[in-house]
N, CA and C of each residue as an Amber inpcrd file, in Angstrom:
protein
   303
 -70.4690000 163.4860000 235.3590000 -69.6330000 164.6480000 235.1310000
 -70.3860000 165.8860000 235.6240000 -69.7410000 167.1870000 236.5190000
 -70.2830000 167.7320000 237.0760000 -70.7490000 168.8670000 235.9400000
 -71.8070000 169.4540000 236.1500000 -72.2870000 170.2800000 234.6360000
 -72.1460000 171.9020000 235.6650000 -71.7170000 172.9780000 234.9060000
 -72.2870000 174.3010000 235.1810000 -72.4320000 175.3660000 233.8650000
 -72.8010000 176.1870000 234.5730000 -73.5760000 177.1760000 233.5100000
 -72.9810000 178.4200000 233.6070000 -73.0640000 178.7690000 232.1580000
 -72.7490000 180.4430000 232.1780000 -74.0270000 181.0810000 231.7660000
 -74.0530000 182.5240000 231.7960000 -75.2560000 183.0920000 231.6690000
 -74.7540000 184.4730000 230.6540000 -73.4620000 184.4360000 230.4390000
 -73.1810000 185.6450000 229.3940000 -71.7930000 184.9330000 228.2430000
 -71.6000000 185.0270000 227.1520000 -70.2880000 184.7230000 226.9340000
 -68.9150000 185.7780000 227.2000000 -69.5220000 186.8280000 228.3630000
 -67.5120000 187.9000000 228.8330000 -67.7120000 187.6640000 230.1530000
 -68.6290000 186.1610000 230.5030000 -68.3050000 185.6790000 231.9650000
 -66.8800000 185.1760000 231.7330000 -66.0650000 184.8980000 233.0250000
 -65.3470000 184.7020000 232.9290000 -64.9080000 183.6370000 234.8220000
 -66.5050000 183.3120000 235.0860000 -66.7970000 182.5370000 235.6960000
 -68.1620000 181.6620000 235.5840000 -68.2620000 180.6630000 236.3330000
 -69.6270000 179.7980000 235.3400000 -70.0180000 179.2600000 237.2200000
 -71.5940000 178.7180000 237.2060000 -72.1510000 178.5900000 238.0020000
 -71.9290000 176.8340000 238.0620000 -72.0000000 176.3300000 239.1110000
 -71.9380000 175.0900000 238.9240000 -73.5100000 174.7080000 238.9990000
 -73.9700000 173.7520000 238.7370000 -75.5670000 173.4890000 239.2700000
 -75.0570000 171.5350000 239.6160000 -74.2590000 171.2450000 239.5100000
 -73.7640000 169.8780000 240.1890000 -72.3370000 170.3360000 240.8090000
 -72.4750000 169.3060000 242.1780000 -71.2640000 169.7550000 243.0040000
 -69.6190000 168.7150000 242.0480000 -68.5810000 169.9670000 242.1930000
 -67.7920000 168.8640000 241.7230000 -66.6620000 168.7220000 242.7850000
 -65.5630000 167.3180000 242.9780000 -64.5900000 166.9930000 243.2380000
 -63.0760000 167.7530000 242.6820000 -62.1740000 167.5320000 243.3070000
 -61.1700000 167.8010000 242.8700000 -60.5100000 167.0020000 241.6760000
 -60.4020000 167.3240000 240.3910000 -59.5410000 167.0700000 239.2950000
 -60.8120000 166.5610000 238.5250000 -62.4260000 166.4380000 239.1120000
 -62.9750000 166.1900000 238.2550000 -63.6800000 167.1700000 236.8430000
 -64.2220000 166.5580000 235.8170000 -63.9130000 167.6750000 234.6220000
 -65.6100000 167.9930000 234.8450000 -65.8010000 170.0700000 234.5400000
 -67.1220000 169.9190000 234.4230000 -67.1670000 170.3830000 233.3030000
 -68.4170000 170.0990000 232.6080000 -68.9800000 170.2810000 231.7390000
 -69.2760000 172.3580000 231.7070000 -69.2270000 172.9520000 230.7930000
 -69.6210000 174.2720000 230.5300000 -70.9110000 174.4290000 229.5660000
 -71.8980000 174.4750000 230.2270000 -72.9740000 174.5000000 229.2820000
 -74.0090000 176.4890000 229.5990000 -74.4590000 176.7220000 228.6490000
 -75.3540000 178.1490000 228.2200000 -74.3680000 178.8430000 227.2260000
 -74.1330000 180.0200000 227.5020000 -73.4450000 180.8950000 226.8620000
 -72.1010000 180.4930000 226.1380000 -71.3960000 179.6570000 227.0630000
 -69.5430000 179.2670000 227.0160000 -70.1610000 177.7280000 226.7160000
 -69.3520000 176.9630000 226.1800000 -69.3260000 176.1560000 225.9970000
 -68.0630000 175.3490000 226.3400000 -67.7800000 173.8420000 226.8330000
 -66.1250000 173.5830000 226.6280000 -66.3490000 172.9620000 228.0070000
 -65.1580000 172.7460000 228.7090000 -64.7900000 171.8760000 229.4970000
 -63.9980000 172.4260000 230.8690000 -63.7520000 172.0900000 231.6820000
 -62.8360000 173.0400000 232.7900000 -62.7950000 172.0080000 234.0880000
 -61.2390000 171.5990000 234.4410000 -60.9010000 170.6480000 235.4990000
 -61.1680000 171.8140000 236.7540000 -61.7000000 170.7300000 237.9110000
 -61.8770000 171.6220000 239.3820000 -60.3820000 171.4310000 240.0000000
 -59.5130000 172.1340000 240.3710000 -58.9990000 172.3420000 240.4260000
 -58.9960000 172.4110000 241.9840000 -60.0620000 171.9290000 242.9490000
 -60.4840000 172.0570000 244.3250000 -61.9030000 171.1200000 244.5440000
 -62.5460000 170.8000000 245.6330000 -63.9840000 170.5230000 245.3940000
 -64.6330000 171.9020000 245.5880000 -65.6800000 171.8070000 244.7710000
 -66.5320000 173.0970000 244.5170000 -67.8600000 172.5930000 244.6590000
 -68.7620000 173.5660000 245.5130000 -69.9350000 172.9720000 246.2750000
 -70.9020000 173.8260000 245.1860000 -72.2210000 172.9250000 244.9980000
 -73.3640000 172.9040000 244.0330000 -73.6660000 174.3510000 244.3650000
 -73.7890000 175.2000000 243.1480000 -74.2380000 176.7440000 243.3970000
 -72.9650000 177.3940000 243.7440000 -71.7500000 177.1630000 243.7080000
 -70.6010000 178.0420000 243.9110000 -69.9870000 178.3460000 242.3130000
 -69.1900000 179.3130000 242.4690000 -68.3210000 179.7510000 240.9070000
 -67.4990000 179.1300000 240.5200000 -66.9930000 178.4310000 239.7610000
 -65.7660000 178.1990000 239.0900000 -65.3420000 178.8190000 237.7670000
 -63.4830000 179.4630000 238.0600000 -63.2970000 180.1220000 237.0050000
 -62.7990000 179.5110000 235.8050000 -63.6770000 180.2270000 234.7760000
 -63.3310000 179.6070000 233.6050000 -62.3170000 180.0980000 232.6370000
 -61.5850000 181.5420000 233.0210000 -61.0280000 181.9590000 232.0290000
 -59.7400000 182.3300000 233.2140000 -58.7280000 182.6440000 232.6890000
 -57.4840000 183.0200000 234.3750000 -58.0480000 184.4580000 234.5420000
 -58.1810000 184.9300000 235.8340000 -58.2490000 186.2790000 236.0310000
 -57.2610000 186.7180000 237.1020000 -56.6960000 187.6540000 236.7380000
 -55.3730000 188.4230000 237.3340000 -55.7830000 189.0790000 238.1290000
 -54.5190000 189.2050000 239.3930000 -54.5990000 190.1920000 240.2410000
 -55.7960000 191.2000000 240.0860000 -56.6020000 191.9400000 240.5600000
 -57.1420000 193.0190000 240.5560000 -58.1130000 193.1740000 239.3960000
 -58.3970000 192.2500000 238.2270000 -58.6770000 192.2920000 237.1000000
 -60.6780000 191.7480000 237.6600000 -61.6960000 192.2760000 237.2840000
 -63.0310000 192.3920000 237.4430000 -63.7990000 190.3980000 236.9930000
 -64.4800000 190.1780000 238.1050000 -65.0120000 188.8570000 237.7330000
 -66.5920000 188.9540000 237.3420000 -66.7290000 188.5350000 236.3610000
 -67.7630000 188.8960000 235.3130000 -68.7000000 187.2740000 235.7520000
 -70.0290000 187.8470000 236.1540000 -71.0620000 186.7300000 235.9060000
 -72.4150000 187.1840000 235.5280000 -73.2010000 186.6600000 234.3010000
 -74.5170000 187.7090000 234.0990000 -73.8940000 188.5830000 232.6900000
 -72.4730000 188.5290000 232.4430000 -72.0280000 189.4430000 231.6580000
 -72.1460000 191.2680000 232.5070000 -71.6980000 191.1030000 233.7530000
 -71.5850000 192.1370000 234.8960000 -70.4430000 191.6850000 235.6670000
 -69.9020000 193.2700000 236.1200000 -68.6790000 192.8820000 237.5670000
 -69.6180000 192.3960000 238.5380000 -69.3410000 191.5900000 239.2070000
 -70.0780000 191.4760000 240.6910000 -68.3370000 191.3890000 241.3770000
 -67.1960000 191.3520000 241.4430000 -66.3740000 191.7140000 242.2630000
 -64.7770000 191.9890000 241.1450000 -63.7450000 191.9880000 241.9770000
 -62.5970000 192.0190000 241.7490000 -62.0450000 190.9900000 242.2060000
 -60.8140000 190.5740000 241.4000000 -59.9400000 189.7160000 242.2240000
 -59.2770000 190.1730000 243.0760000 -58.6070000 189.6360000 244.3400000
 -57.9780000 189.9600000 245.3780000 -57.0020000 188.8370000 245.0560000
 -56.5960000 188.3990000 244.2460000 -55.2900000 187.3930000 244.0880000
 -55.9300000 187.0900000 242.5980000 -54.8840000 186.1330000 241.9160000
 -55.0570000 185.4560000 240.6330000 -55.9810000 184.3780000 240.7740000
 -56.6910000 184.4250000 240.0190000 -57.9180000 183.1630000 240.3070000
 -57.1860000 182.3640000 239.0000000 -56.9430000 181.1480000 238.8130000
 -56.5280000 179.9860000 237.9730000 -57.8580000 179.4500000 237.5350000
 -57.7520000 179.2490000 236.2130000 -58.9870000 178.3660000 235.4540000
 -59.0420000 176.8690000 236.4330000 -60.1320000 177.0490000 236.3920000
 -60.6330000 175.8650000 237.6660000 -61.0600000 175.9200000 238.9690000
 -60.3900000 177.1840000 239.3960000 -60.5420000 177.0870000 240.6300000
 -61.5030000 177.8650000 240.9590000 -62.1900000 177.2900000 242.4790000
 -63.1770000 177.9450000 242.7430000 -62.8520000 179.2450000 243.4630000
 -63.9870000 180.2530000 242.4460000 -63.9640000 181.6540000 243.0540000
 -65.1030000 181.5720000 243.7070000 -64.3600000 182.6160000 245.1130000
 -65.7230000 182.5010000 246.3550000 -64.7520000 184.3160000 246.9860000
 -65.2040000 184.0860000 248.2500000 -64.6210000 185.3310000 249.5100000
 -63.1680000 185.3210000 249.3450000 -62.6780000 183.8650000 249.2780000
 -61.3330000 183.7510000 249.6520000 -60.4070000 184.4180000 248.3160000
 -61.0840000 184.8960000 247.2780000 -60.3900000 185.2880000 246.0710000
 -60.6770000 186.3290000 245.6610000 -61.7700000 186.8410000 246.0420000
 -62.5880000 187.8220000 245.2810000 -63.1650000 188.5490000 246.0950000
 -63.4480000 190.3130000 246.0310000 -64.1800000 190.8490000 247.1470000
 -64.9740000 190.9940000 245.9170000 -66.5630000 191.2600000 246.6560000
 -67.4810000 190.9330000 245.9280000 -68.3420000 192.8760000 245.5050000
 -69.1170000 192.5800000 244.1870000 -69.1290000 194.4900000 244.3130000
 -70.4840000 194.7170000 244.4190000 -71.6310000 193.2540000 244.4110000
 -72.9420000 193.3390000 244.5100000 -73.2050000 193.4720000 246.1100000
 -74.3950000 194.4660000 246.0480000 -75.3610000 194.5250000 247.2430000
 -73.8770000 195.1390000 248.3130000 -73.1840000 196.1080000 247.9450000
 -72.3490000 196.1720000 248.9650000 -72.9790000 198.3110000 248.8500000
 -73.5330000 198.4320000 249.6550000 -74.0090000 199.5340000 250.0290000
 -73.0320000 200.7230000 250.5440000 -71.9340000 200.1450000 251.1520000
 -70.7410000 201.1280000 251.3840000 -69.5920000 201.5740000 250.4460000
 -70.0410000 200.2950000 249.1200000 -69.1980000 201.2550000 248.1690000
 -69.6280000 202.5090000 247.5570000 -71.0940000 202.2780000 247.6680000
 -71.5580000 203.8030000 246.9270000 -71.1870000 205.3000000 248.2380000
 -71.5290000 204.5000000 249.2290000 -71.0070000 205.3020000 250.5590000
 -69.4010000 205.8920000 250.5970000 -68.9190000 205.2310000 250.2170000
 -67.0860000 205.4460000 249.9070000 -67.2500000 206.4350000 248.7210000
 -67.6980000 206.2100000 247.6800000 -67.7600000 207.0230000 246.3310000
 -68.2430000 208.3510000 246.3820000 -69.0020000 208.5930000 247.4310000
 -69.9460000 209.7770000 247.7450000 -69.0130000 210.7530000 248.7480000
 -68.4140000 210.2240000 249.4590000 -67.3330000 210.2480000 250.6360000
 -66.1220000 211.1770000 249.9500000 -65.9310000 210.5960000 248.5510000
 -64.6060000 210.9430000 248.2310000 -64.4240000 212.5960000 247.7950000
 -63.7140000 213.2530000 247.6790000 -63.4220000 214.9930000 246.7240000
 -64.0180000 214.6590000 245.3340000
């Protein structure tokens, strides 16, 4: 069974540290505890979400934003680029913020 980890309990995504298959169940072990079907295959060291996050609504790992959703992420599925713009190490948002009136 594929195992991943959380590192805060207002994550609302968990790290995998074993790769999983599609429909297989992983394990939620640190902070969260519980269970969560992949919903896709999800490669060792990628996110899977553990809680639903909505449109536009902030993806929490560390108990920190590191991005937004750019669509609804579904419990299970893996959050990566294709779902989420990301808000770490991005140097032009502070550039945009500085930019603005």
């Amino acid at each position: 069974m594929p195992r991943s980890i959380t590192l805060h309990p207002s994550d609302n995504v968990a790290t995998l540290i074993d790769p999983a298959r599609e429909g297989e169940t992983c394990t939620l072990q640190g902070e969260v505890s519980g269970q969560v079907v992949a919903r896709q295959d999800v490669a060792f060291g990628h996110k899977i979400c553990i809680s639903p996050i909505p449109l536009g609504a902030n993806v929490l790992k560390y108990g920190q934003v590191i991005g937004r959703a750019t669509r609804a992420i579904a419990l299970g599925e893996h959050a990566h680029v294709h779902n989420f713009d990301s808000a770490r190490a991005r140097g032009d948002l502070e550039e945009r913020q500085e930019l603005q009136p």
